[in-house]
C-alpha positions as CSV (number, residue, x, y, z in Angstrom):
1,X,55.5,145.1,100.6
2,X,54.0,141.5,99.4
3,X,51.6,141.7,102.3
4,X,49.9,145.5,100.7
5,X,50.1,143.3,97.3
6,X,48.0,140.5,98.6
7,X,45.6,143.5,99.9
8,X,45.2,145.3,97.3
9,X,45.1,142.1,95.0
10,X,41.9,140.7,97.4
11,X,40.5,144.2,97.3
12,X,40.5,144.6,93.8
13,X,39.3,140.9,93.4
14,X,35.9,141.1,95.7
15,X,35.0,144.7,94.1
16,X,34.8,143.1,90.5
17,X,33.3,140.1,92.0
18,X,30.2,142.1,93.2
19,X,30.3,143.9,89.9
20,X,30.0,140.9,87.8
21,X,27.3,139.9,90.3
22,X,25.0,143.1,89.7
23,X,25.0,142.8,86.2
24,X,23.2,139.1,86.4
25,X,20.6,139.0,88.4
26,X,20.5,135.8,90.4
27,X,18.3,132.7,89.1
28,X,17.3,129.6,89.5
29,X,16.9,127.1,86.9
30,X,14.8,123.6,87.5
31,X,15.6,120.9,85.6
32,X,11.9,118.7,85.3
33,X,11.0,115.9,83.0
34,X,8.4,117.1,80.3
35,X,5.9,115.4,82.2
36,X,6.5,117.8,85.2
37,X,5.7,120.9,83.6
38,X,2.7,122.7,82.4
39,X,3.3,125.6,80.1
40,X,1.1,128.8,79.8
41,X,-1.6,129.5,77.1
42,X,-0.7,133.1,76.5
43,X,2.6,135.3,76.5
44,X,1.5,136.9,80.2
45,X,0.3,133.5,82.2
46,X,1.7,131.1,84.4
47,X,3.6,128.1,83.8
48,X,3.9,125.3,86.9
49,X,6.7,123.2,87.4
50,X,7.5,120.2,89.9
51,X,11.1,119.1,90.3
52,X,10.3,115.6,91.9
53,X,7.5,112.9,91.7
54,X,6.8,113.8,95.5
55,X,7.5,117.4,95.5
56,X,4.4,120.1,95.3
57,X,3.8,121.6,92.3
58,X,5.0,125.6,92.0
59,X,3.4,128.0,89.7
60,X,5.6,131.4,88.5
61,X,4.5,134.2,86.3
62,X,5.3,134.2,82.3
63,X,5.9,137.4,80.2
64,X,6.2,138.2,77.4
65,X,10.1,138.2,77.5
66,X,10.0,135.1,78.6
67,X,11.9,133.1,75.5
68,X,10.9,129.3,74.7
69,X,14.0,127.2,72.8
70,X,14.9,124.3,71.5
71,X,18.4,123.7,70.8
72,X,19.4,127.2,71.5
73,X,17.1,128.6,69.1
74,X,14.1,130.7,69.4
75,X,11.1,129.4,68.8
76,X,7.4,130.9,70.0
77,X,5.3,129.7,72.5
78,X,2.5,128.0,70.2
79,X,5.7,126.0,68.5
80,X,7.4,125.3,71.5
81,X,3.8,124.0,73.0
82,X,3.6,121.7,69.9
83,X,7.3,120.3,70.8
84,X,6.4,119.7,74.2
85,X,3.2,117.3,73.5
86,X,5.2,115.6,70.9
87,X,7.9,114.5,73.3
88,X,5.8,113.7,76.2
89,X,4.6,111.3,73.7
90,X,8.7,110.2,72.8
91,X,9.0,109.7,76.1
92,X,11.3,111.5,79.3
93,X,12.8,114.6,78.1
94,X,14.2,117.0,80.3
95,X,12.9,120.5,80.4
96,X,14.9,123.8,81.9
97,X,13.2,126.5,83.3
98,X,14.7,129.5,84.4
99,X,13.3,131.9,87.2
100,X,14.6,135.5,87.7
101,X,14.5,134.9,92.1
102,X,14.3,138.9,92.2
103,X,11.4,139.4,90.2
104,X,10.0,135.6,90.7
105,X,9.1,135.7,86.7
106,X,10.1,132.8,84.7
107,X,12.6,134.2,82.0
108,X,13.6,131.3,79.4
109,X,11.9,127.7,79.1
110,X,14.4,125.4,76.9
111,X,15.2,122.0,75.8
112,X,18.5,120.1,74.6
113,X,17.5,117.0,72.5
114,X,19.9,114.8,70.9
């Protein structure tokens, strides 16, 4: 009897596992100093990031989803341009930058300061 518990516990446990993992699709977030990345112009561009001094530089579709924070909030991408060249000047900040690996588009750009 435990051992049909145990089965039905696992079975139950993997099929809401892959449900939780349909409803977020799988990404990838890079972690660069501001120094490393170069944001787009416009709302459909590219942005390019490098994750190390020695690594190759990677470029990945913008859209106009894609949101731009600071802090957790919202900001738009001519602000959160501004930000960025103000604290390359302050000095190494780290900026996040989230990829959706399904549709290779960049989905959120953001920034924790102190």
């Amino acid at each position: 009897m435990d051992m049909i518990k145990t089965v039905i516990f696992s079975l139950l446990l993997m099929m809401s596992t892959a449900a939780f993992a349909q409803n977020y699709p799988p990404t990838k977030t890079y972690e660069v100093l501001v120094g490393e990345v170069r944001l787009p112009s416009v709302d459909n561009g590219t942005i390019t990031v490098r994750e190390c001094a020695k690594c190759n530089y990677e470029t990945h579709q913008v859209t106009p989803r894609t949101t731009y924070a600071l802090n957790g909030k919202n900001m738009s991408l001519e602000d959160f341009r501004e930000l960025i060249e103000t604290l390359r000047r302050e000095g190494d900040h780290v900026v996040n930058v989230r990829r959706d690996i399904q549709t290779d588009t960049i989905t959120q750009v953001f920034i924790y300061t102190q």
